[in-house]
Legacy VTK file of the C-alpha trace (Angstrom):
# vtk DataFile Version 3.0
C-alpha trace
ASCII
DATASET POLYDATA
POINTS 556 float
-0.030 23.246 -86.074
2.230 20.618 -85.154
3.081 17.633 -87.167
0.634 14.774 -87.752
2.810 11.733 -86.974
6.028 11.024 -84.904
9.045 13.008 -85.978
11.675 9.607 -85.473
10.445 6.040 -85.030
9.288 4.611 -82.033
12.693 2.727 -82.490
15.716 5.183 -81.904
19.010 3.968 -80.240
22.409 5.745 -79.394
25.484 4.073 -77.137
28.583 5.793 -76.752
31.624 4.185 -75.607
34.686 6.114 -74.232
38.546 5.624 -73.854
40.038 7.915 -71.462
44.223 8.162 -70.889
45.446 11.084 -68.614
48.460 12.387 -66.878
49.134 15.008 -65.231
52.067 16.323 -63.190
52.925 19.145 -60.852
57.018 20.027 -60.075
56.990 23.261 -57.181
60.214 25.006 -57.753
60.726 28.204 -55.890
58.252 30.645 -56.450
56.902 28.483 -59.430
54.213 25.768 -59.590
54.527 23.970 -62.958
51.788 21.861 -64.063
52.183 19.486 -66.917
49.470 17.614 -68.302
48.341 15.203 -71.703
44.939 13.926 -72.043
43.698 11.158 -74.631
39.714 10.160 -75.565
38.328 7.581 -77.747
35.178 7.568 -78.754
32.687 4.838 -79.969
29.148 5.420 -80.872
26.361 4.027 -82.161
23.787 5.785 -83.645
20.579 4.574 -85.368
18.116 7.903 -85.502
15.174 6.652 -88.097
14.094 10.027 -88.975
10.903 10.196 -90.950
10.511 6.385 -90.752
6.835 6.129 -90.623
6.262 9.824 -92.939
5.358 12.631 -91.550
2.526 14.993 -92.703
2.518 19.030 -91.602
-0.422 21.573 -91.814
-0.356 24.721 -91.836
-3.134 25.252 -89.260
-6.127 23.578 -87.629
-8.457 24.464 -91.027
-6.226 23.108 -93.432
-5.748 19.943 -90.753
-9.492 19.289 -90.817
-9.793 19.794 -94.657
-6.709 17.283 -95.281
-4.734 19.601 -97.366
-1.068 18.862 -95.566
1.457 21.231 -96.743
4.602 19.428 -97.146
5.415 15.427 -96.545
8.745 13.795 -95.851
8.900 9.963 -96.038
12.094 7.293 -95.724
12.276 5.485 -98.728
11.771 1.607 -98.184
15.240 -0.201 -98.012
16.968 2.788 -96.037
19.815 2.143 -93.141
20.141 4.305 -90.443
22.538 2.264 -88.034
25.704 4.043 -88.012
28.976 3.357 -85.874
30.928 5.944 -85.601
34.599 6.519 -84.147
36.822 9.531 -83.373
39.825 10.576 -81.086
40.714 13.304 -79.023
44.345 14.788 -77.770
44.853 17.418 -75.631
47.932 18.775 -74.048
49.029 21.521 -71.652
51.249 23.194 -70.004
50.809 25.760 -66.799
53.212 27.802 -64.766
51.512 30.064 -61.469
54.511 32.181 -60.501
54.104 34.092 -57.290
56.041 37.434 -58.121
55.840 38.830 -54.999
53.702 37.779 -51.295
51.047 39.813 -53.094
51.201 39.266 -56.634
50.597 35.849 -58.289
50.227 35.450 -62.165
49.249 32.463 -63.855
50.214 31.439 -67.519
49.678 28.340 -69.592
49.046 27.076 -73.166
46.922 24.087 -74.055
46.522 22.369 -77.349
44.026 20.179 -78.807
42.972 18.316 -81.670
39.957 15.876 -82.879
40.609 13.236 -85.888
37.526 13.774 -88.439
35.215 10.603 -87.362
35.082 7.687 -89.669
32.355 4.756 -89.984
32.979 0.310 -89.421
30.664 0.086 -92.662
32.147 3.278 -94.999
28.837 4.568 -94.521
29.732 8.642 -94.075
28.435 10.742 -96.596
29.699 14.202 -97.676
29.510 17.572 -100.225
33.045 19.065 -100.134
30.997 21.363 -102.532
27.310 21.423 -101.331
25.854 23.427 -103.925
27.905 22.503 -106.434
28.275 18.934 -106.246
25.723 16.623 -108.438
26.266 13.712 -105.999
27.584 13.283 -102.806
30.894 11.583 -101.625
31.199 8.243 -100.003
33.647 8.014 -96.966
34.683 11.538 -96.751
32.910 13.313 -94.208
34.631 16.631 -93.254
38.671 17.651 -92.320
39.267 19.157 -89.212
41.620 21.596 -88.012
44.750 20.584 -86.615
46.049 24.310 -85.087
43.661 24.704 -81.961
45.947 26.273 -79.340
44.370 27.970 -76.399
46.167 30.153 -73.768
45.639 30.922 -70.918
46.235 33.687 -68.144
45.700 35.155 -64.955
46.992 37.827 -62.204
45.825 38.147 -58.548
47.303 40.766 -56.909
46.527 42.631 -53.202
46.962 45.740 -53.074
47.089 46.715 -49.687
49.058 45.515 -46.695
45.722 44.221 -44.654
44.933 41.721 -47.228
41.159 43.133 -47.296
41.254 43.650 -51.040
41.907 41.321 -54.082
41.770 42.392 -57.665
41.721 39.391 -59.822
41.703 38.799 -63.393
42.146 36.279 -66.338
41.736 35.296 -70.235
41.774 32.406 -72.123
40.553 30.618 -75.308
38.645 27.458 -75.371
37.582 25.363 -77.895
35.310 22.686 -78.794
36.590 19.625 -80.796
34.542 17.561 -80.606
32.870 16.784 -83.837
30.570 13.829 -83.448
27.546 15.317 -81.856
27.275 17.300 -84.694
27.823 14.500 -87.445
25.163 11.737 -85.491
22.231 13.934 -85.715
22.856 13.968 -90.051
25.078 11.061 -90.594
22.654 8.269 -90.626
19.820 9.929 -93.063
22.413 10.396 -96.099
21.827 8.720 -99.945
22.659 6.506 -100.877
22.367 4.544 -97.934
19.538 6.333 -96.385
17.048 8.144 -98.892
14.505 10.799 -97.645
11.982 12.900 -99.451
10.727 16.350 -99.269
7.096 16.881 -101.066
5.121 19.480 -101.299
1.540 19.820 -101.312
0.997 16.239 -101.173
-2.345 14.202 -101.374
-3.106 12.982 -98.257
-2.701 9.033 -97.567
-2.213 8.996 -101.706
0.937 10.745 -102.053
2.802 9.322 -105.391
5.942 9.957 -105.255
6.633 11.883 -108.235
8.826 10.236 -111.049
12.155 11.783 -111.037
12.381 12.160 -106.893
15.139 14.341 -105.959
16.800 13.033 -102.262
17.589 14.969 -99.581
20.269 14.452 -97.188
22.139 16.538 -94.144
25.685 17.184 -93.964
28.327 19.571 -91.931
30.646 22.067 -93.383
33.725 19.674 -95.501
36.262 22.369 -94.067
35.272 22.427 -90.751
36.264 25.772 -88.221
36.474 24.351 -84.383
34.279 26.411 -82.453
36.180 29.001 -80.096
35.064 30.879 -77.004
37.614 33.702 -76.113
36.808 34.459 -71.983
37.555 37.262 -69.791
36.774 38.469 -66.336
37.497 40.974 -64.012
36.869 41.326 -60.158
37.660 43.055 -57.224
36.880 41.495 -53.795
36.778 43.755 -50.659
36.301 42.349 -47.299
34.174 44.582 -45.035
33.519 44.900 -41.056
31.110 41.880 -39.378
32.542 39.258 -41.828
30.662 40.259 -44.822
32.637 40.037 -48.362
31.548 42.585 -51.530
32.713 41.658 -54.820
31.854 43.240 -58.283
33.330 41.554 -61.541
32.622 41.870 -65.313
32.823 39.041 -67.193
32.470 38.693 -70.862
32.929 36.449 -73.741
33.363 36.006 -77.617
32.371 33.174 -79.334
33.157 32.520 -83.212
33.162 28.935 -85.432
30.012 28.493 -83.620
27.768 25.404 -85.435
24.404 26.468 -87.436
22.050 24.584 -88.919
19.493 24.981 -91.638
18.863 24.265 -95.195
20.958 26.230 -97.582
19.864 24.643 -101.112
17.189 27.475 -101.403
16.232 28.694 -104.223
18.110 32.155 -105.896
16.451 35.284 -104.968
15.405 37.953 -107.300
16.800 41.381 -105.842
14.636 43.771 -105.943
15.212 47.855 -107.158
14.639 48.832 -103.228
17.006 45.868 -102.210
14.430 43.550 -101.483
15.184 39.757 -102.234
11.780 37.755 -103.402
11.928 34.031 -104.336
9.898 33.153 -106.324
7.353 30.911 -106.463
7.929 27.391 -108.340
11.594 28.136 -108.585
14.269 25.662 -108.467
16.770 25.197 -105.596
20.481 26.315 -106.244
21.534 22.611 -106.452
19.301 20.545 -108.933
20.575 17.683 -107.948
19.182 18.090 -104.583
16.403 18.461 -102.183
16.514 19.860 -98.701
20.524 20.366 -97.997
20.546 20.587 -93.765
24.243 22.142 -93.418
26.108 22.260 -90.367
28.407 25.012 -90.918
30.629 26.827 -88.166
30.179 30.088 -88.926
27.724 31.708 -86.252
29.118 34.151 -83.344
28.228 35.048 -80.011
29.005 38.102 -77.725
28.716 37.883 -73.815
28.520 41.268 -71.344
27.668 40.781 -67.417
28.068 42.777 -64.710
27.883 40.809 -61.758
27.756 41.941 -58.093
27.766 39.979 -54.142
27.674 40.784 -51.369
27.796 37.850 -48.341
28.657 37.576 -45.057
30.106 33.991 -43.743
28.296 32.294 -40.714
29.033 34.611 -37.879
26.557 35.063 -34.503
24.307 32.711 -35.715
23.459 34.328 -39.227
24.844 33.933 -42.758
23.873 35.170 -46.176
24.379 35.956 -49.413
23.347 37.849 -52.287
23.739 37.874 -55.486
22.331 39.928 -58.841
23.651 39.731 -62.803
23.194 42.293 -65.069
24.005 40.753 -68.406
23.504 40.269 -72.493
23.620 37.604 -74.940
23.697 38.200 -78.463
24.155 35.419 -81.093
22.784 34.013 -84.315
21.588 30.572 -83.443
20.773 28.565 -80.413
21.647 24.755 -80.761
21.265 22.625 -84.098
18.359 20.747 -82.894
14.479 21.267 -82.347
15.402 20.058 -78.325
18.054 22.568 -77.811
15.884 25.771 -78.416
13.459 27.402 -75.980
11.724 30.792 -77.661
13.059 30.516 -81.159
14.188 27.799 -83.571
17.360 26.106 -84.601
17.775 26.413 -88.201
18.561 29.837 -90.105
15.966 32.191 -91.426
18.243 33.665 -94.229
20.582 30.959 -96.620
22.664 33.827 -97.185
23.277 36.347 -94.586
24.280 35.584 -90.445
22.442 39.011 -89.740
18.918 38.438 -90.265
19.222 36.188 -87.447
21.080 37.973 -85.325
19.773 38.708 -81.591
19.211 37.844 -77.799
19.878 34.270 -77.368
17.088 32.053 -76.086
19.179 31.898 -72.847
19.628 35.155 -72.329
18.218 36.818 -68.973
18.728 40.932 -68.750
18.521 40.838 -64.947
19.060 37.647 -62.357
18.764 37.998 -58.497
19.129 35.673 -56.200
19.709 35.759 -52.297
19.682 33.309 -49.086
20.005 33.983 -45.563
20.629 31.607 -42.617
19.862 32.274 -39.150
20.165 30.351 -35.634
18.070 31.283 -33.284
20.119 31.868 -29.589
19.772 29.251 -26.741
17.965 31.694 -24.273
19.791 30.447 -21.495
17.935 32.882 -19.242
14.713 31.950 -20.400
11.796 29.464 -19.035
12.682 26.108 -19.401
8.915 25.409 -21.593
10.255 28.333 -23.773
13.999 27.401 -24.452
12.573 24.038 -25.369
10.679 25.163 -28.009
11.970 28.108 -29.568
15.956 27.842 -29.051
18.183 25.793 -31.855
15.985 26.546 -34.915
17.707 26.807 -38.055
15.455 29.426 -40.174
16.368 29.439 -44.280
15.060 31.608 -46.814
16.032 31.497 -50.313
14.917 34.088 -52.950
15.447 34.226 -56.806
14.364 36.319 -59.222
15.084 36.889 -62.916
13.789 38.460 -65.754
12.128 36.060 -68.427
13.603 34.662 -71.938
12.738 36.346 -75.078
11.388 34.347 -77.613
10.384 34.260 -81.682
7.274 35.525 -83.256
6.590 32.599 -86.128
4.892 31.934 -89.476
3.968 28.161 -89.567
4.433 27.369 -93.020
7.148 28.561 -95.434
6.015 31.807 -96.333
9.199 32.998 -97.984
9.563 29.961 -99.869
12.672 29.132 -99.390
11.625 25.287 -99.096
13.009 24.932 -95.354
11.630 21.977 -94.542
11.125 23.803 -90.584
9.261 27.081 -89.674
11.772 29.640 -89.585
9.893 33.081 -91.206
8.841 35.541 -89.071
6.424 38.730 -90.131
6.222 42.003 -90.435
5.753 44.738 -87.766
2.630 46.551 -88.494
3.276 50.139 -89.155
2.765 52.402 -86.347
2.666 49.435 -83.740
4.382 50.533 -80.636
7.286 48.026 -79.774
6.540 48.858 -75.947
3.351 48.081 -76.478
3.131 44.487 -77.686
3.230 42.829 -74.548
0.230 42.564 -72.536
1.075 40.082 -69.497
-1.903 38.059 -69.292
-1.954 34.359 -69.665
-4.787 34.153 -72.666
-2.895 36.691 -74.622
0.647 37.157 -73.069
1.402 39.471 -76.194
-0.597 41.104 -78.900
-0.834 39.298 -82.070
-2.277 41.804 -84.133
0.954 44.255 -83.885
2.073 41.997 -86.796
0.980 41.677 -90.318
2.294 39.039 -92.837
4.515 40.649 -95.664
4.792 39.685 -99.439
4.779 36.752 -100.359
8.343 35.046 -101.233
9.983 37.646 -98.696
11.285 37.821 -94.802
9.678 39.650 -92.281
11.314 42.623 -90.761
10.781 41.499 -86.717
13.830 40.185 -85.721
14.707 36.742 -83.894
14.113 36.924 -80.073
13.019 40.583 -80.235
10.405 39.833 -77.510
10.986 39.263 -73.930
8.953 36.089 -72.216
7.517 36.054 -68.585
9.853 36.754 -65.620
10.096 34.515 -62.591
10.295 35.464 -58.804
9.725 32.789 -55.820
10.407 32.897 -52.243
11.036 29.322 -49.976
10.962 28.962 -46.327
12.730 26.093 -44.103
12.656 25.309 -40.489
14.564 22.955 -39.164
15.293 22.103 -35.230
17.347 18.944 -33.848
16.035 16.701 -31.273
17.964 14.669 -29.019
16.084 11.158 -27.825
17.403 7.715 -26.307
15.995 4.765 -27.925
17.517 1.159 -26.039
20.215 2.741 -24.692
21.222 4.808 -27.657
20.886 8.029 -28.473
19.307 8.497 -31.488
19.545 12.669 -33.111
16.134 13.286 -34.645
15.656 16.521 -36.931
11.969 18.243 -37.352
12.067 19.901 -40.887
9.479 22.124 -42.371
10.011 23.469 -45.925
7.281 25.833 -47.855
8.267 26.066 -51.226
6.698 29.364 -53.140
5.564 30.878 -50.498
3.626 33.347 -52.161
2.014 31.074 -54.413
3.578 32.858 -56.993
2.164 31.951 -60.753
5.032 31.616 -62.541
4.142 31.714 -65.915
5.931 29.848 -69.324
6.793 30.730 -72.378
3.710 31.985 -75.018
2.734 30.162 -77.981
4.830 32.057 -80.787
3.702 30.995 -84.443
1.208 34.004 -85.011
0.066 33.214 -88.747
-0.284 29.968 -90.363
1.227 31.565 -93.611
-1.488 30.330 -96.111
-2.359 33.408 -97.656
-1.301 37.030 -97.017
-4.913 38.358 -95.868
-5.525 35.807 -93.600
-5.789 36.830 -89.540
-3.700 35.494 -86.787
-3.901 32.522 -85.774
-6.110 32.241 -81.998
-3.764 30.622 -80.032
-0.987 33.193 -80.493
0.381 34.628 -77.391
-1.721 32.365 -74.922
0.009 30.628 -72.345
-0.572 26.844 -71.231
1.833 26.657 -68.674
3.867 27.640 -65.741
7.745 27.186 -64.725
7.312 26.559 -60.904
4.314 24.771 -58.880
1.959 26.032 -56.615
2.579 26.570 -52.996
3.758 23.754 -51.489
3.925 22.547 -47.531
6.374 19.340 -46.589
6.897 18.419 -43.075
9.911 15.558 -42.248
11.517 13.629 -39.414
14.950 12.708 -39.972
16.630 10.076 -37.778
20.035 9.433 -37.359
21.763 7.022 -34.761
LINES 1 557
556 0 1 2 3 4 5 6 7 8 9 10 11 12 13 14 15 16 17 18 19 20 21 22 23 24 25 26 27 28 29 30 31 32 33 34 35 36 37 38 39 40 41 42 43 44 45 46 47 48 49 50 51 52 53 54 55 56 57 58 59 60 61 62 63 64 65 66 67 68 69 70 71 72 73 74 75 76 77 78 79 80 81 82 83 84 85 86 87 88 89 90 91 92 93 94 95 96 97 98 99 100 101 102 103 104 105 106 107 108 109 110 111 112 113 114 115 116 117 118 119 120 121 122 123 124 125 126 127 128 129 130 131 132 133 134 135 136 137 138 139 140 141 142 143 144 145 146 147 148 149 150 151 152 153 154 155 156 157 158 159 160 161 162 163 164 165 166 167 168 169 170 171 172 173 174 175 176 177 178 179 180 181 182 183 184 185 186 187 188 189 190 191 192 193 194 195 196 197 198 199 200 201 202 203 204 205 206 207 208 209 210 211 212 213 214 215 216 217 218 219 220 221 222 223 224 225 226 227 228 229 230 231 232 233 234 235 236 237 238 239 240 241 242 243 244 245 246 247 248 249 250 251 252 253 254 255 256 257 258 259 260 261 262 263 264 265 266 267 268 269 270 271 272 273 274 275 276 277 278 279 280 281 282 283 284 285 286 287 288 289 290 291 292 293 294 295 296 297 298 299 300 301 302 303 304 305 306 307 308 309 310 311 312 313 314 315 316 317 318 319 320 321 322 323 324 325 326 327 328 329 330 331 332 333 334 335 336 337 338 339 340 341 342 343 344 345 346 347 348 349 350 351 352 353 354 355 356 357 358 359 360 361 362 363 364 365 366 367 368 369 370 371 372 373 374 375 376 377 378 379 380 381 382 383 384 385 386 387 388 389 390 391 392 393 394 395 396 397 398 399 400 401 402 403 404 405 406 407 408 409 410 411 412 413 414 415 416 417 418 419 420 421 422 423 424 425 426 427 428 429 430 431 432 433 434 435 436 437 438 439 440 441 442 443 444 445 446 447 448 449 450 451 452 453 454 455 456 457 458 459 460 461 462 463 464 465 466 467 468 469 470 471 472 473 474 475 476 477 478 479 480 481 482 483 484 485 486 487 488 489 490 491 492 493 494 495 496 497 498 499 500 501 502 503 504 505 506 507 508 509 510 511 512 513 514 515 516 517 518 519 520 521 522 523 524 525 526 527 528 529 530 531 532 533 534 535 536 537 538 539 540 541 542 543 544 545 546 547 548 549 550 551 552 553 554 555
């Protein structure tokens, strides 16, 4: 179950402040366009995040809730200071040429650079491990050094092939990077020791938890040598204008992302391998770093891989109709999604494994296999010929229809509590797969039980799970709207006024949309124990019921 208490204060406050110099210029030469450009941010922010403030107390499930037996506490010691002000600056610098070769050949070429200075604090407040499981205490005013080398090219070719002009090919690459560090530093910076001292304990007395006598602080840091994050991006299309004004295109476009930023604690304990290769930790162990609780490392060292096939087909407003369509065939593959709980849909920020990328490896939370979506306009004619009563009424309607459709999100089958005991202070584990347990056969569509919790089984104790992150696929989503929409023409003193009768039905179908299932299947207390009841039921929905509007726009 969720935890008893707020995760922050009722008192959190953030400001940012930003400095922004830019040029840019563009000399045309010829057959050359060259753009020149130089781009400089400041940025100011202030960031007081009181996490754990007030303490927070987490159960494993409703029964241990009831019984007041919380699993794990974490508390703010009194005297800490979370108000941070924090400063950094951004350059950036480019350079572009788009040469046409030829009347049907155009290429495009540039180089951009870019670097971020590593933020620093008003107060000397930063707080860092250049060594994180080897340092016995952390360092004051060093944070983290970032790289100075972040070039990104750029390039791109349009060419037509044939004399008519009816077809394009079009293509491009280029690398792009993210320098900016300070997101990533605010959500750790202000909870650091000295300045800031948090505790992790375990199996605390409820309302009477003693702290014990030698406390060991926790704290959250990023990566001291820190990798900006890089997307590499590519596309391909080819664009082939067709008879009655209508426009097909079909284009890959794909992506590689490396440096990206995890999160999760890596001051786990060390792992006894197994003779089958299985790693157990132990129970009662010590973390790596004694010196230590909960370490919450942002490190850049997650990648991400992006496929799509991506087709349209539209036809531009000709004889009163117009329309489009358009469907994505894609996959998203990565190791993480976001660094905080807010950022993540299906699974959940922080790593699984302190040691290995892979075990985390799969779908992103934002990935969608299959996305449709389609409008059409049309005008109905002005039936000169017909009765008068008839043109009134029918003639000059503007008739919409908009259609998506998309398959659903996967999402993260859960233990609540930390059943591998790795100490992560969040839920990452997952379980096993029962043996013989048809993947195929796990969902079951329904609201009360969207999927079937008893395919899974809780492994060993002090081990992961073998289902992987994301390896289920949420509820789809498919909705149709209607509009209407018809000008009228009225005099009102001696003015005419235009007047426009709109009706809209939204979800025409009254489609139930349903939302993502509740995920944590076991509470993780003991290893016989059945799944929890409220796995795989649903308690929401992503769109709203059918819904009628009728308006009267006036405009004079």
């Amino acid at each position: 179950m969720p935890a008893f208490g707020s995760l922050v204060s009722p008192y959190t406050h953030a400001r940012q402040r930003l400095l922004a110099l830019a040029d840019d210029v563009a000399i045309s030469r010829g057959s050359h366009l060259l753009k020149l450009g130089a781009l400089m941010e400041h940025f100011d922010a202030l960031v007081d995040f009181q996490i754990f403030w007030p303490g927070r107390y987490s159960f494993a499930d409703i029964g241990q809730f009831l019984r007041a037996r919380p699993s794990v506490l974490s508390l703010a010691l009194p005297g800490s200071e979370s108000l941070r002000q924090l400063s950094t600056t951004q350059l950036g610098v480019y350079a572009q040429d788009d040469v046409k070769l030829s009347p049907r050949l155009t290429l495009n070429a540039g180089l951009r650079w870019e670097f971020a200075t590593a933020p620093t604090e008003t107060g000397d407040r930063l707080v860092g491990l250049q060594d994180p499981l080897g340092d016995s205490t952390p360092t004051v005013g060093t944070l983290l050094r970032t790289e100075k080398l972040n070039l990104a090219p750029r390039l791109g070719i349009a060419w037509t092939p044939s004399p008519d002009g009816r077809t394009v090919v079009r293509g491009g690459a280029g690398v792009f990077y993210d320098i900016n560090t300070l997101p990533f530093v605010a959500q750790t910076v202000g909870t650091n020791p000295p300045f800031y001292n948090q505790v992790t304990i375990r199996n605390p007395v409820f309302r009477n938890a003693n702290l014990p006598p030698a406390t060991v602080l926790s704290l959250g840091v990023p990566q001291y040598d820190w990798q900006t994050p890089r997307l590499v991006h590519f596309n391909a299309a080819v664009e082939r204008e067709l008879p009655g004004q209508v426009v097909l295109s079909t284009a890959y476009a794909g992506s590689r992302g490396s440096n990206l930023v995890r999160a999760g604690d890596i001051n786990a304990p060390v792992a006894d391998l197994q003779p089958d290769g299985t790693r157990v930790f132990g129970s009662g162990r010590p973390r790596r770093n004694p010196s230590f609780g909960a370490i919450d490392y942002r490190s850049p060292d997650g990648h991400s891989r992006y496929d799509a096939l991506q087709l349209k087909i539209a036809r531009r407003f000709d004889r009163a109709l117009q329309f489009q369509a358009s469907y994505t065939l894609s996959r998203t593959i990565d190791e993480s999604q976001g660094t905080v709980p807010t950022e993540s849909n299906g699974s959940v920020t922080h790593r699984m494994d302190p040691d290995f990328n892979e075990t985390d490896r799969g779908p992103a939370d934002f990935d969608r296999r299959h996305n449709l979506t389609a409008y059409a306009v049309w005008r109905t004619p002005a039936l000169a010929d017909a009765p008068a009563p008839v043109r009134a009424i029918a003639r000059d309607w503007t008739i919409s229809a908009l259609l998506a459709a998309r398959s659903g999100n996967p999402f993260t089958v859960g233990i609540q509590e930390n059943y591998s005991r790795t100490l992560a202070r969040v839920s990452v584990d997952r379980p096993n797969l029962r043996s013989g347990v048809d993947p195929g056969a796990i969902i079951l569509g329904a609201a009360d039980r969207y999927f079937d919790p008893s395919a899974f089984e809780l492994q060993a104790p002090g081990t992961f799970g073998n289902v992987g992150r994301n390896s289920l696929t949420g509820p789809g989503l498919a909705t149709v709207d209607l509009a209407f929409a018809k000008p009228l023409r009225t005099r009102w003193r001696s003015h005419e006024a235009q007047l426009q009768f709109r009706l809209d039905v939204f979800n025409v179908f009254d489609r139930v949309n349903l939302g993502m299932p509740q995920r944590i299947v076991f509470a993780g207390v003991r290893q016989d124990e059945a799944p929890i009841g409220s796995a795989g039921r649903i308690t929401s929905t992503t769109t709203g019921p059918r819904e009628v509007q009728l308006s009267l726009r006036a405009a004079w």
